[in-house]
C-alpha positions as a Markdown table, in Angstrom:
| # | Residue | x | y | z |
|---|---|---|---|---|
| 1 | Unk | 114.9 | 86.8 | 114.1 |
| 2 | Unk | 111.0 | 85.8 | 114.8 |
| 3 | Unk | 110.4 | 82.3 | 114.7 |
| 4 | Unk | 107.2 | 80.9 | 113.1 |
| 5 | Unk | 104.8 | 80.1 | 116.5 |
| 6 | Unk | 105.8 | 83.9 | 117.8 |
| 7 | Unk | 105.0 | 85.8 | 115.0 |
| 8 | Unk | 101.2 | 87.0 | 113.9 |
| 9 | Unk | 102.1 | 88.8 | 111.0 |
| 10 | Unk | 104.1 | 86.5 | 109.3 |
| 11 | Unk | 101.8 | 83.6 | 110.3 |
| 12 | Unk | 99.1 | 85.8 | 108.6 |
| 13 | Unk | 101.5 | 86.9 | 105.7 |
| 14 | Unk | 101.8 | 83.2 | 105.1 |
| 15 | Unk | 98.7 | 81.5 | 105.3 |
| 16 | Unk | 97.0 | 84.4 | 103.2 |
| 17 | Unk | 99.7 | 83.6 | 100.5 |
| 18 | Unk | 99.5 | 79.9 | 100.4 |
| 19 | Unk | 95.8 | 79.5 | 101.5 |
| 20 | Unk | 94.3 | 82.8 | 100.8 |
| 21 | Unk | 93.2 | 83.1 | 104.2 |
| 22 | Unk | 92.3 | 86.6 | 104.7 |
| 23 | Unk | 92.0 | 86.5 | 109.0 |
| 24 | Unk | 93.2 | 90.0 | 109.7 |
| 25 | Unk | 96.0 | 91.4 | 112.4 |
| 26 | Unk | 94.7 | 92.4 | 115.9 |
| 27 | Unk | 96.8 | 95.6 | 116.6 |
| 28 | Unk | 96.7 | 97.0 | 120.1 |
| 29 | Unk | 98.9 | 99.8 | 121.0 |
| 30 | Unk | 99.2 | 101.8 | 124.9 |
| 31 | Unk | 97.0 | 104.3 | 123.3 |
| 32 | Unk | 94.7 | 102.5 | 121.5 |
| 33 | Unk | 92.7 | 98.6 | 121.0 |
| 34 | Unk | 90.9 | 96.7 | 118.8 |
| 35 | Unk | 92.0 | 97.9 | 115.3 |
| 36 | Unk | 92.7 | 95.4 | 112.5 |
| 37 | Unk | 95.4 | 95.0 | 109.6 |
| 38 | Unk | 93.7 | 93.7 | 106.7 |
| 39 | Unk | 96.2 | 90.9 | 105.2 |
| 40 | Unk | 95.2 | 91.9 | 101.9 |
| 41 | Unk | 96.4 | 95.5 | 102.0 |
| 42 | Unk | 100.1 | 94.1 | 102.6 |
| 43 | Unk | 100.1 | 92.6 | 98.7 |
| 44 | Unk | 99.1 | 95.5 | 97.5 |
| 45 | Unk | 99.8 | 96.6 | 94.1 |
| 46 | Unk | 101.4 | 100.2 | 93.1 |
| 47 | Unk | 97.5 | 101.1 | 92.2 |
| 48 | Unk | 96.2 | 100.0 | 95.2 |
| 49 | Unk | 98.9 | 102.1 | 96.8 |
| 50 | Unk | 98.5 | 105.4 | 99.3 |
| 51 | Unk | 100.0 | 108.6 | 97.7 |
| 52 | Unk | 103.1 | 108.6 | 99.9 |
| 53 | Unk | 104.3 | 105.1 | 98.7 |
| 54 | Unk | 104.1 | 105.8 | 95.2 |
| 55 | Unk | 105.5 | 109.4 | 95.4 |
| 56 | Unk | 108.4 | 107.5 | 97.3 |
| 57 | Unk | 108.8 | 104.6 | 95.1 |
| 58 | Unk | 108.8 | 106.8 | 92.0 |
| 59 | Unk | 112.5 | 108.4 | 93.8 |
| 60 | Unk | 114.0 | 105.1 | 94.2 |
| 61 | Unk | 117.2 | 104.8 | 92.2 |
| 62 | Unk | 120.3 | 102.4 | 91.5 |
| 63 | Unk | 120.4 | 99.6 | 94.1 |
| 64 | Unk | 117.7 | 99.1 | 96.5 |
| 65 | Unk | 117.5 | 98.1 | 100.2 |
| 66 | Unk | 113.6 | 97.5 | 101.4 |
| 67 | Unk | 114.0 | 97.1 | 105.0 |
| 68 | Unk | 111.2 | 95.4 | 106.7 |
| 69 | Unk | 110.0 | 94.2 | 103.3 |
| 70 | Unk | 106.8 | 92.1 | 105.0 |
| 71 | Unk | 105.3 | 90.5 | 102.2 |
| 72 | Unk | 107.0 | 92.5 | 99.9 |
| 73 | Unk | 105.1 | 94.6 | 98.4 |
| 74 | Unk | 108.0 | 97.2 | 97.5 |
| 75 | Unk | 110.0 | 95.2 | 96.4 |
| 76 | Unk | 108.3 | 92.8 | 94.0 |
| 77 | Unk | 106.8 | 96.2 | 92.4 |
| 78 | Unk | 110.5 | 98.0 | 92.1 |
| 79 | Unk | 112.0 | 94.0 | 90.8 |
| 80 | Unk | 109.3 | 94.5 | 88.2 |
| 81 | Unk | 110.6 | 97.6 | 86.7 |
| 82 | Unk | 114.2 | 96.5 | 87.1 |
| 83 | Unk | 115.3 | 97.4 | 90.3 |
| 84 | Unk | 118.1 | 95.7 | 91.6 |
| 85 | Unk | 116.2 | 94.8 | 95.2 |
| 86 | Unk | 118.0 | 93.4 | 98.1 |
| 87 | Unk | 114.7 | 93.1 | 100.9 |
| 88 | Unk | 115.3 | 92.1 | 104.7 |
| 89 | Unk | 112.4 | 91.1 | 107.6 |
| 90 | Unk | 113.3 | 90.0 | 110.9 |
| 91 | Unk | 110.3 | 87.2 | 110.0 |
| 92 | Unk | 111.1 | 84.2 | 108.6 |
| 93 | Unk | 107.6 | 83.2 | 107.4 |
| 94 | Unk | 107.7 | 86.9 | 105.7 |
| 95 | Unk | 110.9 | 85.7 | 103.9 |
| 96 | Unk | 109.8 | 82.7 | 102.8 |
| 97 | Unk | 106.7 | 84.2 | 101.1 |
| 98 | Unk | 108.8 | 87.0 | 99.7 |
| 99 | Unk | 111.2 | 84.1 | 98.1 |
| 100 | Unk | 107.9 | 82.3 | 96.7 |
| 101 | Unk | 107.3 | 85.5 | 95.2 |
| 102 | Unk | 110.4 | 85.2 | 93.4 |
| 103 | Unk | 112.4 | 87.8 | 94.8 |
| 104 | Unk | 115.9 | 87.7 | 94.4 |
| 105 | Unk | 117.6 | 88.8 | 97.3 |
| 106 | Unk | 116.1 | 88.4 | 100.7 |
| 107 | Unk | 117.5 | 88.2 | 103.8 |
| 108 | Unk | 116.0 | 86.9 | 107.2 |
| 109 | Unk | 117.8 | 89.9 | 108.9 |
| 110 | Unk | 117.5 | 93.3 | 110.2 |
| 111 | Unk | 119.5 | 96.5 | 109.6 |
| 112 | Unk | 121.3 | 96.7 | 112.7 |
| 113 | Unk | 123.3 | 92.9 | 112.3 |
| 114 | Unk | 123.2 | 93.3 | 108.5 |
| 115 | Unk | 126.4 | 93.2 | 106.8 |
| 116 | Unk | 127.3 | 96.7 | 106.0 |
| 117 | Unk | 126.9 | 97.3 | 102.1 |
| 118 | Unk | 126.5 | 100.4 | 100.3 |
| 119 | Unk | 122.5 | 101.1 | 98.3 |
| 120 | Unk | 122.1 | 103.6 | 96.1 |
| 121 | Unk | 118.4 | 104.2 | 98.0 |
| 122 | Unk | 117.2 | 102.7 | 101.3 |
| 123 | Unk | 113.6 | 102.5 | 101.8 |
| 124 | Unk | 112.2 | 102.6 | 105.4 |
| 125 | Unk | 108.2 | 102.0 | 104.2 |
| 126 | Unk | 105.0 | 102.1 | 106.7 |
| 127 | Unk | 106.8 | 103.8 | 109.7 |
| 128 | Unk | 109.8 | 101.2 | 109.6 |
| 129 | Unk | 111.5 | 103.5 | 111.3 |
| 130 | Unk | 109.6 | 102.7 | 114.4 |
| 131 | Unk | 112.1 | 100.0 | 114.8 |
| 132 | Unk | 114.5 | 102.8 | 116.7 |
| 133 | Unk | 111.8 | 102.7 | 119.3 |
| 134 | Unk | 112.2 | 105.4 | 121.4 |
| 135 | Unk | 113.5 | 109.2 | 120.5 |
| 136 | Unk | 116.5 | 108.7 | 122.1 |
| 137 | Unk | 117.7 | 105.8 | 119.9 |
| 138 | Unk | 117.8 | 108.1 | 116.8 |
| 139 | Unk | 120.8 | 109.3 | 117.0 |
| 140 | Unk | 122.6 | 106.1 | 117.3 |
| 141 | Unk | 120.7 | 104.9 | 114.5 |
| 142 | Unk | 121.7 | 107.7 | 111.5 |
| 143 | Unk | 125.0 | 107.0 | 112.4 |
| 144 | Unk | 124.9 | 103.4 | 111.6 |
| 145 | Unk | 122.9 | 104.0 | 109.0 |
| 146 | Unk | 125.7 | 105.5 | 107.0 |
| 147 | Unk | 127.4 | 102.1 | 106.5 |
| 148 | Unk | 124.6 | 101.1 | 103.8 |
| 149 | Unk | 124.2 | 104.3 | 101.5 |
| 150 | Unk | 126.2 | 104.7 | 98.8 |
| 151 | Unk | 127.9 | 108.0 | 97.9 |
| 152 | Unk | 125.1 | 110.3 | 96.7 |
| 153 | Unk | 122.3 | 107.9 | 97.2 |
| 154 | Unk | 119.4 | 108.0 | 99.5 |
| 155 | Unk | 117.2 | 106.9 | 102.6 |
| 156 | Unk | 113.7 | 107.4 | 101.8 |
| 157 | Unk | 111.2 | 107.1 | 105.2 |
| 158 | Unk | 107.4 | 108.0 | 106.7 |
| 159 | Unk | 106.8 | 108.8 | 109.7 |
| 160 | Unk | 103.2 | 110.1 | 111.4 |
| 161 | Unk | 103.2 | 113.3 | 114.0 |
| 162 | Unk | 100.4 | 111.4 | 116.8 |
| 163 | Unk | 100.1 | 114.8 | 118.5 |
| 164 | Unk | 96.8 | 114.6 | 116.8 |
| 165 | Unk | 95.2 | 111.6 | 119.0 |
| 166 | Unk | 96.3 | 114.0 | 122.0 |
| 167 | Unk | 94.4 | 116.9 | 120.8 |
| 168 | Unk | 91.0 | 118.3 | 122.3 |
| 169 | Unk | 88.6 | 120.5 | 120.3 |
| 170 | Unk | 89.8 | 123.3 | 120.9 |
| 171 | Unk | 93.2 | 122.1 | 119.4 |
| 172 | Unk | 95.0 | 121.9 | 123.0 |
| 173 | Unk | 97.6 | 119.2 | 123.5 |
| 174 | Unk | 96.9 | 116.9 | 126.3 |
| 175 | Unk | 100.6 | 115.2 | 127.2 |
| 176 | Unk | 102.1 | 114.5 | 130.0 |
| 177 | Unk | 105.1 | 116.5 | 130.1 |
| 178 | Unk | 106.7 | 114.3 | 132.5 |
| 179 | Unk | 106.2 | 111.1 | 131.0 |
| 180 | Unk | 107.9 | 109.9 | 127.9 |
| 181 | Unk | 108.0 | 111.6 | 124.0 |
| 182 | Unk | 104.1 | 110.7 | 122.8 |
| 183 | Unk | 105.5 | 108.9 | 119.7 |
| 184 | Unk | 107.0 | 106.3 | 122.0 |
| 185 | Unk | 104.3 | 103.3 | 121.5 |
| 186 | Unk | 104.2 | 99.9 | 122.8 |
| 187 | Unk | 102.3 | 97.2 | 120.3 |
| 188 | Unk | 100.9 | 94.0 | 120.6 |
| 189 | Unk | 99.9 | 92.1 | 117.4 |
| 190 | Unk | 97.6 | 88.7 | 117.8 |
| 191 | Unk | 96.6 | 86.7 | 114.9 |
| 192 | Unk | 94.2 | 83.9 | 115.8 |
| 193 | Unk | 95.8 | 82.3 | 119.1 |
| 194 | Unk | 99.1 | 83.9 | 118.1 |
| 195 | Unk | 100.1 | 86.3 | 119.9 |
| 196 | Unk | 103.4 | 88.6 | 120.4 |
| 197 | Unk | 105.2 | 89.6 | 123.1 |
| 198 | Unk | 104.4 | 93.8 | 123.7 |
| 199 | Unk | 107.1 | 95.5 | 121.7 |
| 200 | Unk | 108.1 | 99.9 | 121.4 |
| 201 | Unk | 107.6 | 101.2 | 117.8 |
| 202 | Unk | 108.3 | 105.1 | 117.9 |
| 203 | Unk | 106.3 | 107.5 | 115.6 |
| 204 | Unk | 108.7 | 110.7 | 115.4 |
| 205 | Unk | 107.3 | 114.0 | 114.4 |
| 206 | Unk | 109.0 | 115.8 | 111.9 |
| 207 | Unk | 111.0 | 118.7 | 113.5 |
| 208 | Unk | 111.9 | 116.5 | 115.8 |
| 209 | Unk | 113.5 | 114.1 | 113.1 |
| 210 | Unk | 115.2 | 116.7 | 111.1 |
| 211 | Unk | 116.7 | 118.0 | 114.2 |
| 212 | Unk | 118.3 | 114.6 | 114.8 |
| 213 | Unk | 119.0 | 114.0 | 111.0 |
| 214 | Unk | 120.5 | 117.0 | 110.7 |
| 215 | Unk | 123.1 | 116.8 | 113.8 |
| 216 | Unk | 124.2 | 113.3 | 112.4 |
| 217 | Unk | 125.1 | 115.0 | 108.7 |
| 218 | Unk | 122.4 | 114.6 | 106.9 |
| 219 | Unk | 120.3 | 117.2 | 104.6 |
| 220 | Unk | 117.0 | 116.5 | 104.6 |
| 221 | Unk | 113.8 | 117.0 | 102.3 |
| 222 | Unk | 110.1 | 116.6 | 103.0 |
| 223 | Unk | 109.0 | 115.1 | 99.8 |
| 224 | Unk | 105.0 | 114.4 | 100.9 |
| 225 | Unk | 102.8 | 115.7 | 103.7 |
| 226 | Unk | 99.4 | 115.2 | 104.4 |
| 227 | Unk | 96.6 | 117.2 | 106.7 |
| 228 | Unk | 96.7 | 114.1 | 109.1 |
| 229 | Unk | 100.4 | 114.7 | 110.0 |
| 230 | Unk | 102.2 | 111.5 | 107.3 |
| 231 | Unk | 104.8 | 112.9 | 105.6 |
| 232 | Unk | 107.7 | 111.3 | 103.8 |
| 233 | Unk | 110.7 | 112.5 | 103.4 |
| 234 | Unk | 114.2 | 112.0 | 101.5 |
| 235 | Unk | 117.6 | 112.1 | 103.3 |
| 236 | Unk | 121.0 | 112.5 | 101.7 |
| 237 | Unk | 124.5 | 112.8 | 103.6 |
| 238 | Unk | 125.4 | 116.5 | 103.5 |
């Protein structure tokens, strides 16, 4: 779990719930610097939503896992129209503002120590599944993944092709075939003198996912795609 002095986002999660401090997220990535997470945008309301996150949370159904919950967002919106919500964050300053917002069920956890109970729909949100890391750890991962859907309930996840930031004009892919898979990114996230150690977060196209997916006994549906590569998509075990 991330303690409270090595974790921006939950330092900012915090203080912009209790103090309405609205310092944003530095984000730097191996491939890019200087961007910002507005605070804000993580309370968002279903309005304020993208299309992808309310075409996803209109499919939830039954019981609900929201992994990486943050600040909740999901959660407190599926809660409000009756969802039974169980929602985990490796931060405990994210947990602790998701419990002032009167969620029931929150755990300062993750999915891969998380005590194996079956959801009628688990929600992977804003990339979560970038906490695989790499391509190779997919595999592994829809495997243990099994342990916490119920029988005929659901994973629901988005993920983002990046071939597009390798792109030239003339639509030419410039990638180092030698090095690793381009979705394989390495973060850093500051907020005010708080600042993480560099983690991997993995974007994974989708062929390659459904490839994966697949192998490991799952059917698969792309529910969403946009014309900057985001799609979302449903799986269910075959």
């Amino acid at each position: 779990m991330i303690k409270k002095e090595q974790d921006p986002m939950g330092q900012a999660i915090y203080n912009y719930f209790h103090h309405k401090d609205e310092t944003s997220v530095k984000v730097d990535t191996n491939i890019t610097e200087g961007e910002e997470l507005p605070v804000p945008y993580l309370f968002r309301s279903f309005k304020e939503m993208p299309l992808l996150e309310k075409k996803a949370l209109e499919l939830v159904k039954g019981t609900v896992l929201d992994v990486g919950a943050g600040a909740g967002a999901h959660s407190v919106y599926l809660q409000e129209n009756g969802f039974d919500v169980t929602s985990i964050d490796v931060s405990e300053l994210s947990c602790s503002v998701m419990k002032s917002r009167n969620l029931k069920s929150v755990s300062c956890s993750d999915i891969w120590t998380l005590e194996p109970k079956k959801f009628d729909t688990v929600l992977f949100m804003m990339n979560g599944i970038g906490l695989v890391k790499t391509l190779d750890g997919l595999e592994t991962f829809f495997e243990h993944l099994k342990k916490y859907v119920a029988t005929n309930g659901q994973v629901l996840l988005d993920s983002s092709d990046l071939k597009y930031m390798f792109e030239d004009d003339e639509g030419g892919l410039w990638v180092n075939l030698n090095s690793n898979y381009y979705g394989e990114l390495h973060y850093t996230l500051s907020y005010k003198e708080c600042v993480a150690k560099p983690f991997p977060w993995l974007f994974v196209d989708f062929d390659k996912l459904q490839q994966v997916v697949e192998s490991c006994g799952w059917s698969v549906s792309l529910e969403y795609q946009d014309d900057h590569f985001l799609y979302l998509v449903r799986l269910t075990l075959a």
